[in-house]
C-alpha positions, 0 to 999 in steps of 0.5 A: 500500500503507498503512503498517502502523499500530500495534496499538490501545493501544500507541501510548503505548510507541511515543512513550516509545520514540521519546523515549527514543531521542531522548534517548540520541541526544542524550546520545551526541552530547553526551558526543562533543563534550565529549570532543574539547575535553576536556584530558588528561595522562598520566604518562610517567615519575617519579624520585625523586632524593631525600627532597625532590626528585621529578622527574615528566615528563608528556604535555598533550593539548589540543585548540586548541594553548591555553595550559594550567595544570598542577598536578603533585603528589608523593605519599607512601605513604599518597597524602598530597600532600607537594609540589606545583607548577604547570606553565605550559604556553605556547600551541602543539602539540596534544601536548607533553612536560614534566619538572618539578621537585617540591619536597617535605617528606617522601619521595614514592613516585609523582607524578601530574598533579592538574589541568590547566585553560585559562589565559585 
């Protein structure tokens, strides 16, 4: 039995197609890969202890267990940055808590992990 060819002159839309789905092939498994190394911090709990001092505590997610760099910072109620620290996070577990300590200029109202990058 032969295979079915396609209709003359839609040869062009079977090529676009076969590419285009080449394309979001490749696009899904690039955004996979980039998401299993990704680093990621969520923000457990925050308390602010006083006018100058905010404490903040924080879950790392990291995909090798790699030493990690954490800058942490306490904001006001326009979400201007009033303080700011950096966590060293030491080479280990794939998940680690952390509690901080903000130092800040004026009262803070939240804290939030701004970054978090790989230490070499």
């Amino acid at each position: 039995m032969p295979l079915p060819r396609p209709a003359p002159g839609t040869a062009h839309w079977w090529v676009v197609g076969i590419l285009g789905v080449g394309v979001m092939v490749a696009g899904v498994v690039w955004f996979g890969l980039a998401s299993a190394n990704a680093l990621s911090a969520d923000v457990t709990a925050y308390r602010v202890v006083s006018d100058s001092v905010l404490e903040l505590d924080y879950d790392v997610h990291r995909p090798d267990g790699a030493a990690v760099r954490c800058t942490i910072e306490a904001q006001d109620v326009r979400h201007g940055r009033v303080g700011t620290t950096t966590d060293d996070v030491p080479a280990g577990a794939r998940s680690v808590h952390r509690e901080v300590t903000v130092r800040t200029s004026a009262r803070a109202v939240t804290g939030v992990v701004a970054s978090c990058v790989r230490v070499p």
